[in-house]
N, C-alpha and C positions, 0 to 999 in steps of 0.2 A: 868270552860270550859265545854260546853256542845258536850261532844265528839260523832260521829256519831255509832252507835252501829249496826253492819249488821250480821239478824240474820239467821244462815243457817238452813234452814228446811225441810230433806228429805222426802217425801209422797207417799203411791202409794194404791187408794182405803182404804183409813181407815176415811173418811168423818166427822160421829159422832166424833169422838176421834181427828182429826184434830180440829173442833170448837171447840171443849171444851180450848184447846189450843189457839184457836184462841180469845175465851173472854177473855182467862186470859193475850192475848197480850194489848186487847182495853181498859183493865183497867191498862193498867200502866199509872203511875204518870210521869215517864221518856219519853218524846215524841221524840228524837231525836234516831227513829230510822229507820229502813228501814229493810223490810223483803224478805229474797232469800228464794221464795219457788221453790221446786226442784222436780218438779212432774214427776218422772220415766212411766208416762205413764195411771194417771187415769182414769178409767170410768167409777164411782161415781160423779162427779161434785164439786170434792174436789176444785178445782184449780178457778172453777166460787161461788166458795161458798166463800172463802179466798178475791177474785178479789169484790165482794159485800160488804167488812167489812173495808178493809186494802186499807190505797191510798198509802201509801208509798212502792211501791211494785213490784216486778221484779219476773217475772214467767219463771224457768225454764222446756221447757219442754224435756222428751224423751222418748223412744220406750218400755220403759219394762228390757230395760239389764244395765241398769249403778248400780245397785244392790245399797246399802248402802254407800259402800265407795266408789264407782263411782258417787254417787250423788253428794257427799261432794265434790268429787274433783271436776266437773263441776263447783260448787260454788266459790271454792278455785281460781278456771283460771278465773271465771267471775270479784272475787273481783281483782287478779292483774292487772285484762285490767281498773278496773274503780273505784275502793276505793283508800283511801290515806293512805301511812305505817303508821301513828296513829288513823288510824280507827283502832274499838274493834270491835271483830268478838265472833259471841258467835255461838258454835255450841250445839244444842240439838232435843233433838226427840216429835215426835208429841204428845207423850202421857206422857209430861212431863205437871203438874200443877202447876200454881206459885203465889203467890200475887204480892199487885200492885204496892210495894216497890223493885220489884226483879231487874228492870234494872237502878233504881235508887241505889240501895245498891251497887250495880257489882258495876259500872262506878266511885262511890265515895273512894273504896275499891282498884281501879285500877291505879288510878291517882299517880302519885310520884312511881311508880312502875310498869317497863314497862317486866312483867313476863305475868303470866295468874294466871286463880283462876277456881277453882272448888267445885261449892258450894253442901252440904249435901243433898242428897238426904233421903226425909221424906216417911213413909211409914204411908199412911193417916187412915188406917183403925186398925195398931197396935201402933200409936204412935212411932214408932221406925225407929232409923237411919238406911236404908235400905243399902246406898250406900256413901263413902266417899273418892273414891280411891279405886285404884285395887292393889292386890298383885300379881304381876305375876312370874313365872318362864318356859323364854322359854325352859330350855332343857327340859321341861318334858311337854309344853302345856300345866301346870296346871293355872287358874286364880280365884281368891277368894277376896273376898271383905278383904282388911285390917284393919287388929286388932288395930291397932294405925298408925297416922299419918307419924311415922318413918318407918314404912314398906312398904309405896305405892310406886311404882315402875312404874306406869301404871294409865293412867288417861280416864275414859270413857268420852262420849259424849254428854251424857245427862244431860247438860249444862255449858259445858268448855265455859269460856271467854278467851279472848289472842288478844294481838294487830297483823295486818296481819302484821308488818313488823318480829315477832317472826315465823310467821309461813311462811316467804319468809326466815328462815333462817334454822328453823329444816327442811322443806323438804313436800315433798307430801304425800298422800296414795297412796294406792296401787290399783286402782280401775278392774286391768284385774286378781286379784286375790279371787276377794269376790265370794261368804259370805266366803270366808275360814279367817276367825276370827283372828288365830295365826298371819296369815300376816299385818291383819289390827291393831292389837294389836301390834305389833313391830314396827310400825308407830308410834301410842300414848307412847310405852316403850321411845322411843325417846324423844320424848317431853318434858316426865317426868326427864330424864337424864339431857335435855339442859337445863331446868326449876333449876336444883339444882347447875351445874355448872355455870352457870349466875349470881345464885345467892349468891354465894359462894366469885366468883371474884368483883362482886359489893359491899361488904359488908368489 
């Protein structure tokens, strides 16, 4: 089944680093997708440089104030009004790089399992897993990258996949509280929570 894969991409003047992201979208091998770009307001010519490369394509735009998880959430209200609960929705950031097997491997990896997935983040210049999970702990606002797979607690966004009907069921972000981090991190704490009780009762 070639599932539709919509992917959320918040932007605001970071142009260069946008393209860079944006070949690494023209090279996938997986075509069934469509890109939400969520352009808080540029004026660098991000959003006509994207609108030049990309036809499957939906431009959000705004004034400067939906911050980071205000982006997202616009995203989030756009896919309820017009995706279908087994679309895959992948959220990540512009200055993520990927090969051209990335939405091809999600999609194959997702299928028979309607959770999310969160792939390793590579760190291209030492060779080494930068990012695979967060360890967080709210009472003290500390978050740190986890030591093994048993400790993540917390999932970033710098390339979560998830079908929209998991995330019409955990909940929203918090967009009138960014960039205050904590708040937005207890949104993804959530996530992580629902992810392991689901998967616990499925099983």
């Amino acid at each position: 089944m070639m599932e539709l894969v919509h992917i959320l991409l918040p932007v605001y003047n970071r142009r260069a680093v946008t393209e860079k992201f944006i070949e690494c979208l023209c090279a996938q091998s997986y075509r069934n997708y469509h890109l939400l770009l969520i352009d808080d307001g540029s004026t660098d010519g991000t959003s006509e440089m994207v609108s030049e490369r990309i036809n499957n394509l939906t431009v959000l735009r705004g004034v400067g104030d939906w911050w980071w998880a205000g982006s997202l959430q616009q995203g989030i209200e756009w896919l309820k009004r017009n995706a279908a609960d087994d679309d895959v929705v992948l959220f990540i950031n512009d200055d993520v790089t990927f090969g051209p097997e990335f939405l091809m491997k999600a999609v194959e990896l997702l299928q028979g399992y309607r959770g999310m997935l969160l792939p390793q983040v590579l760190n291209t210049r030492s060779g080494c897993i930068e990012e695979s999970g967060v360890e967080a702990d709210l009472r003290k606002l500390t978050f740190k990258t986890a030591s093994s797979p048993e400790r993540i607690n917390c999932l970033p966004t710098r390339g979560l996949f998830m079908y929209l009907s998991v995330i019409k069921q955990v909940g929203d972000f918090f967009p009138g509280c960014s960039p205050t981090i904590c708040l937005i991190m207890s949104t993804l704490y959530a996530l992580i929570e629902w992810a392991f009780l689901y998967g616990h009762h499925q099983s």
